[in-house]
LOLO-357492 format. One record per residue (C-alpha): residue number from 0; residue in three letters; x, y, z. Coordinates in nm, 3 decimals. Layout:
<koltors>
KOLTOR     i    aa        xx        yy        zz
KOLTOR   NUM   ALA         X         Y         Z
...
</koltors>
This chain:
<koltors>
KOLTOR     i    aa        xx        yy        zz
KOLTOR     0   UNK     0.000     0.000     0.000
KOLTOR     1   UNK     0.304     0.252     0.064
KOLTOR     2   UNK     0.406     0.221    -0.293
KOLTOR     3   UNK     0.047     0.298    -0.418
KOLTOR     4   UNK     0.163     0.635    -0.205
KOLTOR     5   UNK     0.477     0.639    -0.366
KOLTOR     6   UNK     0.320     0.638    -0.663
KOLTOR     7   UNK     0.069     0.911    -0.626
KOLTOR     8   UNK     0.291     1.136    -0.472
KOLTOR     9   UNK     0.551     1.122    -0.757
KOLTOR    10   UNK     0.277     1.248    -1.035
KOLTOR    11   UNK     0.227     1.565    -0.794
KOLTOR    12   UNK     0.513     1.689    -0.846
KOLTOR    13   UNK     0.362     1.989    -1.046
KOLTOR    14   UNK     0.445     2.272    -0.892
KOLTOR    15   UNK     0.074     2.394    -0.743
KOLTOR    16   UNK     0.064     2.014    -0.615
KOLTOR    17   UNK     0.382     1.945    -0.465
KOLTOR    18   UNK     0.230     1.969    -0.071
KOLTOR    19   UNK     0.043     1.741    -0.187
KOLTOR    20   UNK     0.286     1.493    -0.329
KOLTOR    21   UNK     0.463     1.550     0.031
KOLTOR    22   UNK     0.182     1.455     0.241
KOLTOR    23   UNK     0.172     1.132    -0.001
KOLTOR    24   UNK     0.513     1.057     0.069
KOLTOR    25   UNK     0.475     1.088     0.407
KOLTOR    26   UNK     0.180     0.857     0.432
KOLTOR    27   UNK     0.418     0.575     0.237
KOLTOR    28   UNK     0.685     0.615     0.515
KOLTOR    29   UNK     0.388     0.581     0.747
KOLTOR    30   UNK     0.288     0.255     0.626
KOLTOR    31   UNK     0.628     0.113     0.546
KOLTOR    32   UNK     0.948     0.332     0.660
KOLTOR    33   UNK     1.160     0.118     0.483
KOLTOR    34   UNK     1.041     0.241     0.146
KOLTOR    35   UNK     1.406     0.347     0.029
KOLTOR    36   UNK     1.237     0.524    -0.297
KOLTOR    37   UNK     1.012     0.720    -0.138
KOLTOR    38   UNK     1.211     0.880     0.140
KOLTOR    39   UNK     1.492     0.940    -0.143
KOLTOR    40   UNK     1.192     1.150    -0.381
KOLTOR    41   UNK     1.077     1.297    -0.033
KOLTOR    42   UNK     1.430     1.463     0.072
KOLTOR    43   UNK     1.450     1.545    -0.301
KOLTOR    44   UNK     1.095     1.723    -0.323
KOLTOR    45   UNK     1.137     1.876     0.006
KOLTOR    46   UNK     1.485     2.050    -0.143
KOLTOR    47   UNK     1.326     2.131    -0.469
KOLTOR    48   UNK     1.036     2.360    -0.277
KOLTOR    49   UNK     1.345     2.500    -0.086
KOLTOR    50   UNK     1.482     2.583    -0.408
KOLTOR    51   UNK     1.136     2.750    -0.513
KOLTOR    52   UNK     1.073     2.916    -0.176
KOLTOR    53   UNK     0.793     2.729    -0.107
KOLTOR    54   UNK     0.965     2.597     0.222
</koltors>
């Protein structure tokens, strides 16, 4: 179920969507914190709104 997450989260990447593909990555850590792919596109997403000054 974390990949279906994953998975979501990683077609929000838009820029008007990309809390949203956060919380999404989030919830696939929630369910399985082991998910290497998603907490490497998290850390990546998270510096990409740095970038943008959306964080």
């Amino acid at each position: 179920m974390g990949i279906s997450y994953h998975s979501i989260a990683h077609r929000q990447r838009d820029p008007e969507n990309l809390g949203i593909a956060e919380e999404n990555f989030l919830r696939a850590l929630e369910i399985d914190p082991n998910q290497k792919a998603s907490r490497k596109e998290l850390k990546r997403l998270r510096l990409a709104m740095k970038k943008m000054g959306i964080r």
